[in-house]
PATI-247892 format. One line per 3 residues: number of its first residue (from 1); for each residue x, y, z of N, C-alpha, C. Coordinates in nm, 3 decimals. Atoms other than C-alpha are relative to their C-alpha. Layout:
BEGIN
NUM	X,Y,Z,X,Y,Z,X,Y,Z | ...
! end
This chain:
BEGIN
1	-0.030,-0.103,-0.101,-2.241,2.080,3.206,-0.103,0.112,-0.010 | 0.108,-0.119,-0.008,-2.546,2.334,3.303,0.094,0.137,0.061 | -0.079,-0.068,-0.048,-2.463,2.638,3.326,-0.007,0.057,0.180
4	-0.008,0.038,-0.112,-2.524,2.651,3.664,0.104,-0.054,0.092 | -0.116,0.066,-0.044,-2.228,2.423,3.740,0.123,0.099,-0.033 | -0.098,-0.087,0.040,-2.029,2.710,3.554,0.072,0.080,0.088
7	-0.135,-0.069,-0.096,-1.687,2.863,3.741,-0.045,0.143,-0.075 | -0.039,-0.115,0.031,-1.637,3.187,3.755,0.067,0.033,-0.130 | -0.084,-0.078,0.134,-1.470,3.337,3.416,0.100,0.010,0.019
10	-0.107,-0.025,-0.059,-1.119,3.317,3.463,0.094,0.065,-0.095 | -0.039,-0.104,0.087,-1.028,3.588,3.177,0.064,-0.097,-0.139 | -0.107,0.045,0.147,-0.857,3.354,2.912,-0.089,-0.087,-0.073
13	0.106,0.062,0.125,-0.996,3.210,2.598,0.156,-0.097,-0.064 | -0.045,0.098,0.093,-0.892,2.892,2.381,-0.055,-0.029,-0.105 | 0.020,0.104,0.140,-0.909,2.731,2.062,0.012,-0.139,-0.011
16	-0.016,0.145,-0.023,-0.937,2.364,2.056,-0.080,-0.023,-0.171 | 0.004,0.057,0.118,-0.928,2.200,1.689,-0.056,-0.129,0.010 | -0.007,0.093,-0.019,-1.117,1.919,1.636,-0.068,-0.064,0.099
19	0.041,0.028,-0.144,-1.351,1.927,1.962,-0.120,-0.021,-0.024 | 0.118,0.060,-0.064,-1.656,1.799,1.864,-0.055,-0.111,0.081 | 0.005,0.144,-0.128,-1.619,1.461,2.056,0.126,-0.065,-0.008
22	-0.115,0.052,-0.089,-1.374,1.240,2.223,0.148,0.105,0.020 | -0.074,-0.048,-0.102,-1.027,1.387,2.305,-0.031,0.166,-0.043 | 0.044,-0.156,-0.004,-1.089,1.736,2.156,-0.131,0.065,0.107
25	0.123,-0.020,-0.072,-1.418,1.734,2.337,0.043,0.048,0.138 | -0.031,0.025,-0.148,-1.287,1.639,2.694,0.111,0.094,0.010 | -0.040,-0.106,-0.029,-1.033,1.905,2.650,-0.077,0.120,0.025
28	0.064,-0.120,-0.020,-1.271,2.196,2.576,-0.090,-0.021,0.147 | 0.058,0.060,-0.070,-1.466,1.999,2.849,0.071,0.054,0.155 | -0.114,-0.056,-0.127,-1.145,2.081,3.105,0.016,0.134,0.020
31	-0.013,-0.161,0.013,-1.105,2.420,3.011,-0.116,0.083,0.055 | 0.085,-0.053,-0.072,-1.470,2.535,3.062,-0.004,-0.010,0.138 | -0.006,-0.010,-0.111,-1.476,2.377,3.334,0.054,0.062,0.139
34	-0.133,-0.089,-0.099,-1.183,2.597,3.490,-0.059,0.157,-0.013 | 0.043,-0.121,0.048,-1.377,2.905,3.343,0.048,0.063,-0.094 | -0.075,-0.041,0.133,-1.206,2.932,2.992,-0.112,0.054,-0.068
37	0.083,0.033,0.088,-1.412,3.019,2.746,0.080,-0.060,-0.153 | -0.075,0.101,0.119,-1.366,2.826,2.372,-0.032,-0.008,-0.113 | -0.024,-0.018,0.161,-1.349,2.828,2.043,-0.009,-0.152,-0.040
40	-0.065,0.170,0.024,-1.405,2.430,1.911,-0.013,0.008,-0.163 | 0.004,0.046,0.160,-1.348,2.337,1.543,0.008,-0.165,-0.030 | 0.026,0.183,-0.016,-1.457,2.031,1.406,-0.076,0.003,-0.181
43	0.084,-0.033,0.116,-1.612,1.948,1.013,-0.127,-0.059,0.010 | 0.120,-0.035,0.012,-1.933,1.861,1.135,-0.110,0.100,0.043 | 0.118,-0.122,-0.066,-2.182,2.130,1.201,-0.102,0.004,0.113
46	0.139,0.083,-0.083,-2.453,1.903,1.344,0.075,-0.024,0.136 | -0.078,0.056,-0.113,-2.181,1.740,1.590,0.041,0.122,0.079 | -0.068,-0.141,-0.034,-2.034,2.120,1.691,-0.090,0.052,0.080
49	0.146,-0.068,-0.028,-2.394,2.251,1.708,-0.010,-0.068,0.177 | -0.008,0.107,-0.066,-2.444,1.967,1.985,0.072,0.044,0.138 | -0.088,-0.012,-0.084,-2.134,2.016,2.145,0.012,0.085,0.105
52	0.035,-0.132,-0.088,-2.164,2.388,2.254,-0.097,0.006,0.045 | 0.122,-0.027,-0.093,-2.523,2.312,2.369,0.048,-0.068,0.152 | -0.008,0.055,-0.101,-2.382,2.065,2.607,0.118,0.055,0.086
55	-0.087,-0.068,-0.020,-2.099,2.278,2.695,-0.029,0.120,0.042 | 0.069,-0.121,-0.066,-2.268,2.583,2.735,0.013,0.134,-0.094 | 0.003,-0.024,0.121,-2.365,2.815,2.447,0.060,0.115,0.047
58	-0.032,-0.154,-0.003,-2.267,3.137,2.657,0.148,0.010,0.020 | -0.145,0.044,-0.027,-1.903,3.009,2.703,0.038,-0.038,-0.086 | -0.056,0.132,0.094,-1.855,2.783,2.377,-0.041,0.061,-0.147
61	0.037,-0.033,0.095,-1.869,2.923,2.014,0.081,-0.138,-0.119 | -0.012,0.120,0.083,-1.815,2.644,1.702,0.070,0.113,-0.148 | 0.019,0.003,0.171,-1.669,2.694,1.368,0.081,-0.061,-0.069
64	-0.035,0.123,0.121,-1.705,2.424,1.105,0.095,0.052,-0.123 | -0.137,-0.013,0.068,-1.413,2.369,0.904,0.080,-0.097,-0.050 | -0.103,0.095,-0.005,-1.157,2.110,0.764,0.154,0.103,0.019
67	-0.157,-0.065,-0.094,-0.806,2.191,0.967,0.054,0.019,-0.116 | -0.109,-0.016,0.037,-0.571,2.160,0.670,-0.061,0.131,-0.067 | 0.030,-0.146,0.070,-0.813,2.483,0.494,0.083,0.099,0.050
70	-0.037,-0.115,-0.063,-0.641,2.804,0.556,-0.068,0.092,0.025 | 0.127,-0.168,-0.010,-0.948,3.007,0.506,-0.058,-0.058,0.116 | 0.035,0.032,-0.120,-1.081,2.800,0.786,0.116,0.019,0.146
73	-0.048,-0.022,-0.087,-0.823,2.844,1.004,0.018,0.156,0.050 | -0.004,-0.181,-0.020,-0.808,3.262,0.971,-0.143,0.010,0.046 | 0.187,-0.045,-0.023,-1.224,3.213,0.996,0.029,-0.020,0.186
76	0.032,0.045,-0.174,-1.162,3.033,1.359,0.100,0.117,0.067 | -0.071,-0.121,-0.074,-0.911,3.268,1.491,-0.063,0.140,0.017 | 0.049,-0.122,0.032,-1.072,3.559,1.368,-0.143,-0.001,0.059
79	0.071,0.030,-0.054,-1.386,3.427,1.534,-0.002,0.010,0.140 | -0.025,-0.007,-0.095,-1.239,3.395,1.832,0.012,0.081,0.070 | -0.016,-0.104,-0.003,-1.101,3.707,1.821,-0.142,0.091,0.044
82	0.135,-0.048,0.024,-1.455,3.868,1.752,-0.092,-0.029,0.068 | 0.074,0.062,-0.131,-1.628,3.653,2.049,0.055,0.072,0.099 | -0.036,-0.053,-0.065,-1.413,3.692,2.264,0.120,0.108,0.048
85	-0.061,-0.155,-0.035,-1.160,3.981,2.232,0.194,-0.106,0.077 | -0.113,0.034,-0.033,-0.860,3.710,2.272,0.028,-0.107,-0.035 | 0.048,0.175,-0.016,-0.742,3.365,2.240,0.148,-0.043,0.021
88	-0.106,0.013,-0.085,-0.450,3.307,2.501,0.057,-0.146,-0.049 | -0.060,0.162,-0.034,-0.429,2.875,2.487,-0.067,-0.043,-0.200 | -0.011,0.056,0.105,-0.399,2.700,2.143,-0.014,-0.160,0.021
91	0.009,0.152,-0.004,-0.479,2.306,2.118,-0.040,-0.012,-0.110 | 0.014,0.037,0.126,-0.413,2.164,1.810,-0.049,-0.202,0.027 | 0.022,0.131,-0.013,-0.614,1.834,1.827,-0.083,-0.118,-0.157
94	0.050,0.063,0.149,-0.745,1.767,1.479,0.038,-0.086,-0.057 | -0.068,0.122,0.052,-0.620,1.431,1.319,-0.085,-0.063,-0.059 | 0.081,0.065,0.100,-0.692,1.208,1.064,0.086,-0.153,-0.034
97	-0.072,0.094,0.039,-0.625,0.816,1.034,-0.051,-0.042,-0.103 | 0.088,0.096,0.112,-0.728,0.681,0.720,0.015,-0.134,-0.071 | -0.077,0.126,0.134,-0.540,0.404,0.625,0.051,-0.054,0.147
100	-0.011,0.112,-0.071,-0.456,0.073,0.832,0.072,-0.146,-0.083 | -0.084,0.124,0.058,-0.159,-0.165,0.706,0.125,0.026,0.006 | -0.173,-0.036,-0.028,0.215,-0.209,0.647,0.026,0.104,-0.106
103	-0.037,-0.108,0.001,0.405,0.085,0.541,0.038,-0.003,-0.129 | -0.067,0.040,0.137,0.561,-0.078,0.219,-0.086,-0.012,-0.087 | 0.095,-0.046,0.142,0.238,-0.025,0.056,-0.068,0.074,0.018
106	0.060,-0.156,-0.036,0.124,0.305,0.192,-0.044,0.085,-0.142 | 0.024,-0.119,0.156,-0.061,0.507,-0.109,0.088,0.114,0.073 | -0.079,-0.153,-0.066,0.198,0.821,-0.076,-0.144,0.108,-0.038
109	0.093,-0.114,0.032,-0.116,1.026,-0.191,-0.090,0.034,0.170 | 0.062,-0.006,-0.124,-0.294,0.911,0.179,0.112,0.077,0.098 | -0.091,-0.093,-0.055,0.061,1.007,0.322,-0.017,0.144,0.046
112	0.016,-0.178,0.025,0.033,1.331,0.253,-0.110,0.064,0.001 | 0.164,-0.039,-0.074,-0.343,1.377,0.345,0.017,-0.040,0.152 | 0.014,0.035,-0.141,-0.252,1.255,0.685,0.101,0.118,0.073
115	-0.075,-0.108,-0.107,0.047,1.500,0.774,-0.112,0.143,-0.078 | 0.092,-0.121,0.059,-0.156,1.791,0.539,-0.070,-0.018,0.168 | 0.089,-0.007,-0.078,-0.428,1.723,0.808,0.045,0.003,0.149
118	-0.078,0.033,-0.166,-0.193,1.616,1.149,0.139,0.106,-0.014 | -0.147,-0.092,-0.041,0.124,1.855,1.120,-0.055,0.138,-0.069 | 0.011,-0.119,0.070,0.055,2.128,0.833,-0.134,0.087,0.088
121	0.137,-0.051,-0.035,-0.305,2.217,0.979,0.063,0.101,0.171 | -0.055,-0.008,-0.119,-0.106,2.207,1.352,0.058,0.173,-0.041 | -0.111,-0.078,0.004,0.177,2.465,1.234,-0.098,0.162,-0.121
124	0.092,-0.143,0.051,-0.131,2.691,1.029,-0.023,0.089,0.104 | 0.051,-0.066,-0.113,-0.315,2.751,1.351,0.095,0.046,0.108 | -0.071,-0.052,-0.096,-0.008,2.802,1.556,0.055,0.147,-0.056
127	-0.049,-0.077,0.062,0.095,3.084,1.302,-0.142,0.086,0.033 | 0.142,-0.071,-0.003,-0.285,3.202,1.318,-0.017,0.067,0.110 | 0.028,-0.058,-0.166,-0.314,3.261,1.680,0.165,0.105,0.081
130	-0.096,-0.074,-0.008,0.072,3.400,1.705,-0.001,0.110,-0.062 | -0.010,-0.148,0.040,-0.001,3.678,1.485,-0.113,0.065,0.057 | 0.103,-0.060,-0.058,-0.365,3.745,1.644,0.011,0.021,0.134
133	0.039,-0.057,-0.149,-0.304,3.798,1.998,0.150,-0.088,0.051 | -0.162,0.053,-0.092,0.045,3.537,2.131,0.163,0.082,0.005 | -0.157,-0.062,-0.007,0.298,3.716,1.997,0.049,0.155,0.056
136	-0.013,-0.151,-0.085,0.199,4.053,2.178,0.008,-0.048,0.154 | 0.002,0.009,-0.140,0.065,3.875,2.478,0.044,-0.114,0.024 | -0.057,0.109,-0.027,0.199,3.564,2.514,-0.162,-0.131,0.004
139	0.096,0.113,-0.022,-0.003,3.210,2.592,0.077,-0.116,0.031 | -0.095,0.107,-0.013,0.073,2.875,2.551,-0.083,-0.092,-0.114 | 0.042,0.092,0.132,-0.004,2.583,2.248,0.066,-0.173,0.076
142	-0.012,0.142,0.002,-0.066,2.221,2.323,-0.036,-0.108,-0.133 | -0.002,0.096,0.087,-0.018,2.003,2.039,-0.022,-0.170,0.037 | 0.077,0.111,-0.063,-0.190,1.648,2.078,0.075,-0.137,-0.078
145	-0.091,0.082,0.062,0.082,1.385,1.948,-0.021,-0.129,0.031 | 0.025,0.138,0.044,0.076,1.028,2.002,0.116,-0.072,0.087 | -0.083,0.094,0.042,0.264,0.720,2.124,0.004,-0.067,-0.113
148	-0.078,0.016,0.155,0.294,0.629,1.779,0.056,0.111,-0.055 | -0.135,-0.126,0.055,0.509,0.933,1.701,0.131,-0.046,0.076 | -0.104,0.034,-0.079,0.761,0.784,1.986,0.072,-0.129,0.023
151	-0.020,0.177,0.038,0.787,0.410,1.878,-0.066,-0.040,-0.113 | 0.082,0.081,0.083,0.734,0.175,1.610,-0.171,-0.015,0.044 | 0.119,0.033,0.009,0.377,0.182,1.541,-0.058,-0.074,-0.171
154	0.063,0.102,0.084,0.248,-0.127,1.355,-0.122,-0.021,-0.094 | 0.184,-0.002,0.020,-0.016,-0.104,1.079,-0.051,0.133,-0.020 | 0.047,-0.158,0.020,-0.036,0.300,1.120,0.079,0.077,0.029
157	-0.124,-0.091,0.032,0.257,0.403,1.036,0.022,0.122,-0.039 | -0.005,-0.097,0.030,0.143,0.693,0.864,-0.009,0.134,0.097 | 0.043,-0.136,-0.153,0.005,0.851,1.195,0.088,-0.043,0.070
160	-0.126,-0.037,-0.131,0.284,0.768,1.399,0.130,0.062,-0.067 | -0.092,-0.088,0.055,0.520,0.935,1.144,-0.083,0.182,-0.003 | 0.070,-0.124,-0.037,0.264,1.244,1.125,0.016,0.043,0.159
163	0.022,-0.070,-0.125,0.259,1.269,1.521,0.136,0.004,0.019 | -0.124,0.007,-0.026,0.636,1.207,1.537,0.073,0.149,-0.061 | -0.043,-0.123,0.083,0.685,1.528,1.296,-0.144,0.104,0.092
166	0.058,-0.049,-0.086,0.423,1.692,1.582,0.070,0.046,0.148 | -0.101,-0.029,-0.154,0.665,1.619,1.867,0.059,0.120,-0.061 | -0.113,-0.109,0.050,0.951,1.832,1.638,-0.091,0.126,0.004
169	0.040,-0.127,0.046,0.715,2.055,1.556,-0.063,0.086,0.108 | 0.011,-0.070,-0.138,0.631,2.152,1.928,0.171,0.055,0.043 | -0.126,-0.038,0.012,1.021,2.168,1.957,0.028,0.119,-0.071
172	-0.027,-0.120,0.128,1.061,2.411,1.646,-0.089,0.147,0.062 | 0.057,-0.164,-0.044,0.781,2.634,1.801,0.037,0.034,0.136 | 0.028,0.006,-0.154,0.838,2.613,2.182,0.169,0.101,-0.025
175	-0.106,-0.071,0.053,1.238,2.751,2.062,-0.023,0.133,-0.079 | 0.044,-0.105,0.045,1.080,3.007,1.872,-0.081,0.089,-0.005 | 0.141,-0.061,-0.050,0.765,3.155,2.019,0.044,0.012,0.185
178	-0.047,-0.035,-0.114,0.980,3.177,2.348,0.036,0.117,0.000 | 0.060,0.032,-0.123,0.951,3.355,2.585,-0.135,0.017,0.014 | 0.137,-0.050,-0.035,0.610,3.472,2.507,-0.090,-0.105,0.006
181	0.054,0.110,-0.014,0.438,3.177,2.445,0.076,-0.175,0.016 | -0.024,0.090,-0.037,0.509,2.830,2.597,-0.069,-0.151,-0.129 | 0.108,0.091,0.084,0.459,2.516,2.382,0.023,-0.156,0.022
184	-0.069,0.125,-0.044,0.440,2.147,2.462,-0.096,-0.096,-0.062 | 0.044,0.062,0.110,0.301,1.851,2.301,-0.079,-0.131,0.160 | 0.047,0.089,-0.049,0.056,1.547,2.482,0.022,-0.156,-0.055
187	-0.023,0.143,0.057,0.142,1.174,2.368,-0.075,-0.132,0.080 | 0.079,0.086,-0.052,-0.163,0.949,2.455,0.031,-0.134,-0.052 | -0.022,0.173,0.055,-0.176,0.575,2.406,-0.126,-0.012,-0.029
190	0.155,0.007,0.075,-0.530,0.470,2.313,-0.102,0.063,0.106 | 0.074,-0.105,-0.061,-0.782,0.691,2.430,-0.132,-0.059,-0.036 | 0.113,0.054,-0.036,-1.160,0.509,2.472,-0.089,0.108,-0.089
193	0.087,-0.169,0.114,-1.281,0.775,2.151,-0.028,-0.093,-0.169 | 0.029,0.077,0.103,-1.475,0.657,1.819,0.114,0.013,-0.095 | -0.082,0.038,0.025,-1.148,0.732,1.664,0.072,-0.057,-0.030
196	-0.105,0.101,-0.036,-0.919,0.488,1.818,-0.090,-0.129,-0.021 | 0.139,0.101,-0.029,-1.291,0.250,1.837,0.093,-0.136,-0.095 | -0.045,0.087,0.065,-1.087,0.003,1.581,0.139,-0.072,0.072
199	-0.149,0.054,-0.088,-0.793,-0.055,1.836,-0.007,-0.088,0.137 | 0.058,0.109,-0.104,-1.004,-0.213,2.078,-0.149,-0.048,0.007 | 0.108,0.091,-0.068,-1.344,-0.310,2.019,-0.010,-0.105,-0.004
202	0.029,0.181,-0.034,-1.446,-0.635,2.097,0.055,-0.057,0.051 | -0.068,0.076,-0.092,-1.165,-0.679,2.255,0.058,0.114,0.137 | -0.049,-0.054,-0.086,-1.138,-0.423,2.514,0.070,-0.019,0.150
205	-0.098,0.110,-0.143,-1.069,-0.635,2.825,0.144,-0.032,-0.035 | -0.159,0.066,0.002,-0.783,-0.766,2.667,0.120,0.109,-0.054 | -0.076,-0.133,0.013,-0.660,-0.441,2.545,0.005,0.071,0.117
208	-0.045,-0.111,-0.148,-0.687,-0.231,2.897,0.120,-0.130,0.103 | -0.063,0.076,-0.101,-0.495,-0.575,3.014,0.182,-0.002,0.020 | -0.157,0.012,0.048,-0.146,-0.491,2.891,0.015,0.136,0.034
211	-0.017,-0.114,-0.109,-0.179,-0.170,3.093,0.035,0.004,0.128 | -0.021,0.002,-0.151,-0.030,-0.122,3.435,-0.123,0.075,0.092 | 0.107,-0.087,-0.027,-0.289,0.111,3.513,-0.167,-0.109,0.015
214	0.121,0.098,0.042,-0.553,-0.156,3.403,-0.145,0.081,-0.074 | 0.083,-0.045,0.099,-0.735,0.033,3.155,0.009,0.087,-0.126 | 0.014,-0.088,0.126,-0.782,0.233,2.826,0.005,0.150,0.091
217	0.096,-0.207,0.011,-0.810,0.636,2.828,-0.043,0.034,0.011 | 0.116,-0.062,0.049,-1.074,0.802,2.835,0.053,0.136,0.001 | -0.035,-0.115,0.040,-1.136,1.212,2.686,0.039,0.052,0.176
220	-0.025,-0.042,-0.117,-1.106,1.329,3.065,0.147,-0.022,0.029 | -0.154,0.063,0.001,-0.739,1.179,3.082,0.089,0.099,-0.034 | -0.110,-0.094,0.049,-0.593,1.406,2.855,-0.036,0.158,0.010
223	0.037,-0.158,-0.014,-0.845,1.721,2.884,0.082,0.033,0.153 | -0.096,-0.080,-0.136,-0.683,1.712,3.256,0.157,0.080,-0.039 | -0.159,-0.019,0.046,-0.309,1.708,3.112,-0.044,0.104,-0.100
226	0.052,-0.162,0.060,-0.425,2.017,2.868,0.009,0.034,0.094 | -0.018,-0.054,-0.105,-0.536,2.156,3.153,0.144,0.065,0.066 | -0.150,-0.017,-0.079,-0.201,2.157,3.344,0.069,0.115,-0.098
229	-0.153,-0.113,0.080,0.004,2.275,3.015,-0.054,0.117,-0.060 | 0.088,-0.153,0.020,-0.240,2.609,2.992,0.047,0.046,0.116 | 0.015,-0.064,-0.148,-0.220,2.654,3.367,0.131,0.065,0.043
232	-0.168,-0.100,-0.010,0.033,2.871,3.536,0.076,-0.107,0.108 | -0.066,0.081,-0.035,0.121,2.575,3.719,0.128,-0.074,-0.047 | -0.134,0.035,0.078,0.339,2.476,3.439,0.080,0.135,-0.094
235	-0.075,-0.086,0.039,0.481,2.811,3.367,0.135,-0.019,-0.045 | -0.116,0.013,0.003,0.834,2.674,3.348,0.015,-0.166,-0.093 | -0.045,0.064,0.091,0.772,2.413,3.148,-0.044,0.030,-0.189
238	-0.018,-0.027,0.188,0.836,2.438,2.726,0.034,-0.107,-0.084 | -0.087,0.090,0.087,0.921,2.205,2.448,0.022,-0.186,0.043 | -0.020,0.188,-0.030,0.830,1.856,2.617,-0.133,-0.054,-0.049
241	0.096,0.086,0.080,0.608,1.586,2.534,-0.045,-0.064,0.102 | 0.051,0.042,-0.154,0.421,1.478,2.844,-0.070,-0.126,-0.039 | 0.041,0.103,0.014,0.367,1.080,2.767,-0.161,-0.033,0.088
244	0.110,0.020,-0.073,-0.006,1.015,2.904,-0.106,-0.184,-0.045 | 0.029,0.107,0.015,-0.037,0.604,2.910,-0.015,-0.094,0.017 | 0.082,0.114,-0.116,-0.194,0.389,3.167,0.121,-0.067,0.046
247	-0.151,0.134,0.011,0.205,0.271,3.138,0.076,-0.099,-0.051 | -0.052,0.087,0.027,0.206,0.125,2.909,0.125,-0.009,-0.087 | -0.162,0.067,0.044,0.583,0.169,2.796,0.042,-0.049,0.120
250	-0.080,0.119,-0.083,0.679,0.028,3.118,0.003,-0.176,-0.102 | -0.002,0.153,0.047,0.611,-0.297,2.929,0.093,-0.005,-0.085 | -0.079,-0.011,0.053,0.891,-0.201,2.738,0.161,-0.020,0.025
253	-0.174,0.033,-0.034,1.184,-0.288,2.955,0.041,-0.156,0.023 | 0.022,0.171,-0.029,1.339,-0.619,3.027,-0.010,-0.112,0.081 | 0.042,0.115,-0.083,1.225,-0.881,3.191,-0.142,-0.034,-0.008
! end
């Protein structure tokens, strides 16, 4: 995006965790585009660096970090703060899968590096940005959850119990950061990001085929749906989990 293509400024600033590429990306990606400016966190420097060039350096500030730190999470807020003088919209998109098998032999040590990194990190930065600027002026916090938080998920169990304790934990804040700030949670199905890259390559045809939609994700998918649950379009909504998935739980009923 040149800046050239750049909207007008439309007064509000975000934080997006986690945005140096795929879905964090294509969020901060939605936001500029509306005239946000943004805050992205991510732990590579190089990848960040990158990011805000292609984003637009006079709109987009970076700072490297691992989410579950706390000193990193007061650095990004406080950054934000110090850029731009606010930071209205919260998107907690930072996650971490590391582990791939059945559940009955889960190292509990990876366990607990996966919610540390997918819930605790979530419920830092929502505390971070509520004492720096939400809880005077209000906003709103999109948490980036999962269909594996909302069904058996096979094989990665650990992240669909981490995003499942993401839904609650949009619940817990959206009840308690009311009325000033709004909070709601996104639940993608596989999203076309190096990420997920183990859930369909090689076989991607046959993975977008068990979609009604007839395809995978891509970051644009969900930076739209961000979008929405910032916008004052959804003023009235709080505390839901906006499923975003080509359809594919329809395949879930019977017949």
């Amino acid at each position: 995006m040149s800046t050239k293509e750049l909207p007008e400024l439309s007064g509000k600033v975000a934080l997006v965790t986690g945005a140096s590429r795929g879905i964090g990306y294509g969020i901060a990606e939605a936001l500029v585009a509306r005239g946000d400016r943004v805050c992205i966190t991510g732990r590579g420097e190089e990848a960040l660096k990158e990011a805000v060039e292609q984003l637009g350096s006079d709109r987009v500030i970076a700072v490297p970090g691992k989410a579950h730190d706390e000193a990193h999470q007061a650095a990004a807020v406080a950054a934000t703060m110090e850029a731009f003088g606010r930071v209205d919209f919260l998107i907690n998109n930072a996650g971490t899968n590391p582990v791939f098998g059945p559940i009955a032999e889960l190292d509990l040590n990876v366990a607990r590096k996966v919610f540390e990194t997918n819930v605790i990190s979530a419920l830092g930065f929502a505390q971070q940005t509520w004492r720096a600027w939400q809880k005077d002026h209000g906003g709103a916090i999109v948490n980036i959850a999962s269909v594996a938080g909302i069904s058996a998920s096979p094989f990665i169990g650990a992240y669909g119990m981490s995003k499942a304790a993401m839904v609650n934990l949009t619940l817990q804040l959206a009840h308690e950061f009311a009325p000033a700030v709004r909070v709601n949670a996104i639940a993608p199905a596989v999203v076309k990001t190096k990420f997920a890259q183990a859930l369909y390559e090689g076989r991607e045809a046959e993975a977008a085929a068990a979609y009604p939609l007839g395809r995978l994700g891509v970051p644009e998918d969900i930076g739209g749906a961000a979008a929405f649950l910032t916008s004052d379009q959804s003023d009235w909504i709080t505390g839901q989990t906006l499923v975003v998935d080509g359809g594919i739980f329809l395949n879930a009923g019977v017949g």
